[in-house]
ZAVEX-824376 format. One record per residue (C-alpha): residue in three letters; x, y, z. Coordinates in pm, whole numbers, plus 32768, in hexadecimal, padded with zeros to 4 digits. Example, Ala and Ser with C-alpha at 12.3 -4.5 7.8 and 13.67 -1.06 7.14 Angstrom:
REM ZAVEX-824376
ala84CE7E3E830C/ser85577F9682CA/
***
This chain:
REM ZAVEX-824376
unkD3E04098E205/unkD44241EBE28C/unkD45D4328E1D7/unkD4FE448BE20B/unkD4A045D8E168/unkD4B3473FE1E3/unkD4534896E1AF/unkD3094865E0D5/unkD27049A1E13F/unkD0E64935E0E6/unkD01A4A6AE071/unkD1514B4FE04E/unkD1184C4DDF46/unkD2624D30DF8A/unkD3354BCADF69/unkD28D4B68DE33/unkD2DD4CC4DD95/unkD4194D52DE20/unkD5024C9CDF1B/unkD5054B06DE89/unkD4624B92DD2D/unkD3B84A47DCFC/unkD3044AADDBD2/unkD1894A41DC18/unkD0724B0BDBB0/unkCFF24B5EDD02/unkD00B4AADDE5F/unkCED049E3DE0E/unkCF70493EDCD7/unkD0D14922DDE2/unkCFFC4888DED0/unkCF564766DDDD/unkD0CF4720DD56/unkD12646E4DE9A/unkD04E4600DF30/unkD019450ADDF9/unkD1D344E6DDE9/unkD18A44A2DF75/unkD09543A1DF54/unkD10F4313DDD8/unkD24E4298DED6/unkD1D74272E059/unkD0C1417DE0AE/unkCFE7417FE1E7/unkD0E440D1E2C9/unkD2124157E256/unkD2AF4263E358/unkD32A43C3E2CB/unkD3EF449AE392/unkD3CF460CE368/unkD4E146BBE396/unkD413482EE3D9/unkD36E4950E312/unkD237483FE2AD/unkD1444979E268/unkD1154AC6E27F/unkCF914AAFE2E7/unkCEC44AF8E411/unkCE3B4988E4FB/unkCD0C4908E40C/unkCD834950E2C0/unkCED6487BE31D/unkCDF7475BE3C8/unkCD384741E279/unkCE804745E1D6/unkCF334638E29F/unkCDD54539E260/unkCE2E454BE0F6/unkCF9E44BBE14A/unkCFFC4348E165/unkD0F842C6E281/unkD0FB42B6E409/unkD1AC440CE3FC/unkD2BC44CBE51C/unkD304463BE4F6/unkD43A46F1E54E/unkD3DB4840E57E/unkD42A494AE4BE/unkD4464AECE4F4/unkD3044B11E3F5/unkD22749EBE48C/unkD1504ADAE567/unkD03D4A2DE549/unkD0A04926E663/unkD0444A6BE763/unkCEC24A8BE6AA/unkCDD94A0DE79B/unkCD0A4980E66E/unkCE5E488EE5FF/unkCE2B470CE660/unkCF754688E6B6/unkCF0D44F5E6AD/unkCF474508E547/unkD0C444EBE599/unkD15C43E5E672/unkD22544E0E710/unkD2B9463AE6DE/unkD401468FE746/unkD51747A0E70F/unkD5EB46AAE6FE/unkD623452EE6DE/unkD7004401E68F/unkD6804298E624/unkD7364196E598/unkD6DB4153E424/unkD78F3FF6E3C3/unkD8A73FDFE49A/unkD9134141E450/unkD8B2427FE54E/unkD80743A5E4BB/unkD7F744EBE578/unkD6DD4581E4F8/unkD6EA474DE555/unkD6134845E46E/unkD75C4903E49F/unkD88D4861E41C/unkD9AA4807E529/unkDB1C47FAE4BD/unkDB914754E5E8/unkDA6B4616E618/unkDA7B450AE6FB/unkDB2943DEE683/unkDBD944A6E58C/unkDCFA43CBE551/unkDC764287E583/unkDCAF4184E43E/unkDC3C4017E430/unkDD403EEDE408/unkDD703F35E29A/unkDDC240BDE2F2/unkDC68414FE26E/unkDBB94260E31B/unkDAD541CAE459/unkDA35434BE469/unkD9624412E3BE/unkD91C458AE3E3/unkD7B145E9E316/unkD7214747E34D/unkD68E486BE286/unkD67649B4E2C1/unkD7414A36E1B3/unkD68C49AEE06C/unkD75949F5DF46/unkD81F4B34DFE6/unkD9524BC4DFF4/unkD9644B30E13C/unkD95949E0E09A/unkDA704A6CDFD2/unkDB204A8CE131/unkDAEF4938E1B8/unkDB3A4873E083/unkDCB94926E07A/unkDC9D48FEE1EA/unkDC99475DE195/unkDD76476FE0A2/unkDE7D4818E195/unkDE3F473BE2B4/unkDE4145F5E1E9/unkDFAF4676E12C/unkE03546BCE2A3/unkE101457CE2EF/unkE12444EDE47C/unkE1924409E553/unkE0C44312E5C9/unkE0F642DEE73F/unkE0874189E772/unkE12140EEE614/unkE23D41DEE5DD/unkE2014205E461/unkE1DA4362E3AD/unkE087438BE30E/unkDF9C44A8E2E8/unkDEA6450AE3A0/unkDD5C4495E346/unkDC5445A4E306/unkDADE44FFE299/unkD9E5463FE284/unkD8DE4621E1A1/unkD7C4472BE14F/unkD680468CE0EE/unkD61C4793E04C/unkD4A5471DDF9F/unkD5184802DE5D/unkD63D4723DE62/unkD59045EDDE2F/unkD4674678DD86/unkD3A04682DE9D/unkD39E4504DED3/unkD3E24475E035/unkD52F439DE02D/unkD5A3429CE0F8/unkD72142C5E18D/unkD7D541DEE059/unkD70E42D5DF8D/unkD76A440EDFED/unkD8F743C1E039/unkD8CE4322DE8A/unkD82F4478DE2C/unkD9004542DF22/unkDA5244BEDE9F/unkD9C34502DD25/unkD9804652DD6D/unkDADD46CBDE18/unkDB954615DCF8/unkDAA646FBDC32/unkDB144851DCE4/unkDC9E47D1DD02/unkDC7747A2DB5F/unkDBFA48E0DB30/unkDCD64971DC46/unkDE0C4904DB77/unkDD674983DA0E/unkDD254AD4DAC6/unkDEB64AA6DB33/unkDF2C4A38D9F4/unkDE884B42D911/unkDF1B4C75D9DB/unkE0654C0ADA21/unkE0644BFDD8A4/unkDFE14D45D87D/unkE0CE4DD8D956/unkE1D84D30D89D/unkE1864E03D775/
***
C-alpha cells in the first residue's frame, strides 16, 4: 500500500501556535499525535510519500524521529526540511529524496512537487471511461489563502469548455490538484483513492459555504 501526506512540520512550535493553529498543548504532545495516527494506519512495508516540510529539527533529533515511523518512506523536499544539509542527518532512512517525482500509483500518474504546479504533465489525459489518468499532490500552502487561490483556480479551469483535438468533442479541461495537507486528514497518511474521497468532500464543503456566504448578502443588500 502507498501513502501520501505533506507538510507535518515535526517539532514546530510557531505552526502549532500561530500559522496551522492546530491546537496541541505544546510540540511534544503535536509530536506523539502524530506519530501514533502514522503508525495506527501505515505498517512496516507500506511506502509513504512525503510531499516536504517533514520537520523543523536539526540531523539527530529527526533520525530519532523517523525510527519511530512505520513504512519504506520517499521525501519530496520541502523549503523548511533543512535538516537534509546537517552533517549529523542519515539519509538511508528514505529510499530516495527528490524535488520532484512521478510514479505510477494503479494505473493512474501522480506528479508528486512540494510546490503545487497548475500546468502538470499529463494534465489532460483520461482513461477509456473519461476519468482523470493524472494526479497533481503537493503542499506548501497548508490551509492558506493560497489554497483559497488554487481551489477557484480548479474550479475555473474545470468550467472552461474545449475542443478536444483528437475526438472533436467539447469537454472541459481536466484539472486534478490535490493538497495533502496532514491537518486535512488529521494527520493520517492516505493513499491516492483516499485523498481524491476526502478532497472532493472538502471542496463541496467550501462551494456550500461559498453559496451560504452568497446567498445571505445578496439578501442583505436586497433590503
Amino acid at each position: 500500500m502507498r501513502y501520501y501526506i505533506a507538510d507535518c512540520h515535526f517539532f514546530s512550535t510557531i505552526l502549532n501556535e500561530k500559522m496551522d493553529k492546530r491546537g496541541f498543548a505544546d510540540a511534544e504532545e503535536m509530536n506523539a499525535y502524530m506519530i501514533q495516527r502514522w503508525n495506527r494506519k501505515v505498517r512496516p512495508n507500506d511506502e509513504v510519500v512525503i510531499l516536504g516540510d517533514f520537520s523543523e529539527e536539526k540531523g539527530e533529533k529527526t533520525n530519532a524521529l523517523l525510527r519511530k515511523l512505520h513504512g519504506r518512506l520517499y521525501l519530496i523536499e520541502g523549503n523548511h526540511d533543512h535538516y537534509l544539509d546537517n552533517p549529523g542527518f542519515d539519509r538511508n532512512r528514505f529510499v530516495w529524496i527528490k524535488p520532484y517525482a512521478e510514479m505510477k500509483d494503479n494505473r493512474r500518474k501522480v506528479i508528486l512537487s512540494h510546490y503545487p504546479i497548475f500546468c502538470y504533465n499529463g494534465q489532460y489525459r483520461r482513461d477509456e471511461r473519461g476519468n482523470p489518468r493524472t494526479y497533481m499532490l503537493y503542499g506548501h500552502v497548508h490551509d492558506s489563502m493560497d489554497e483559497r487561490l488554487i481551489d477557484m483556480f480548479q474550479k475555473q479551469t474545470r468550467n472552461i469548455r474545449r475542443t478536444d483535438f483528437k475526438t472533436g468533442q467539447e469537454d472541459g479541461i481536466p484539472c486534478q490538484m490535490i493538497n495533502c495537507f496532514c491537518q486535512f486528514s488529521d494527520y493520517e497518511p492516505l493513499t491516492l483513492d483516499e485523498w481524491i474521497f476526502f478532497d472532493r468532500q472538502r471542496r463541496q464543503k467550501l462551494e456550500e459555504k461559498e453559496e451560504e456566504w452568497y446567498s445571505k448578502n445578496r439578501g442583505e443588500k436586497a433590503k
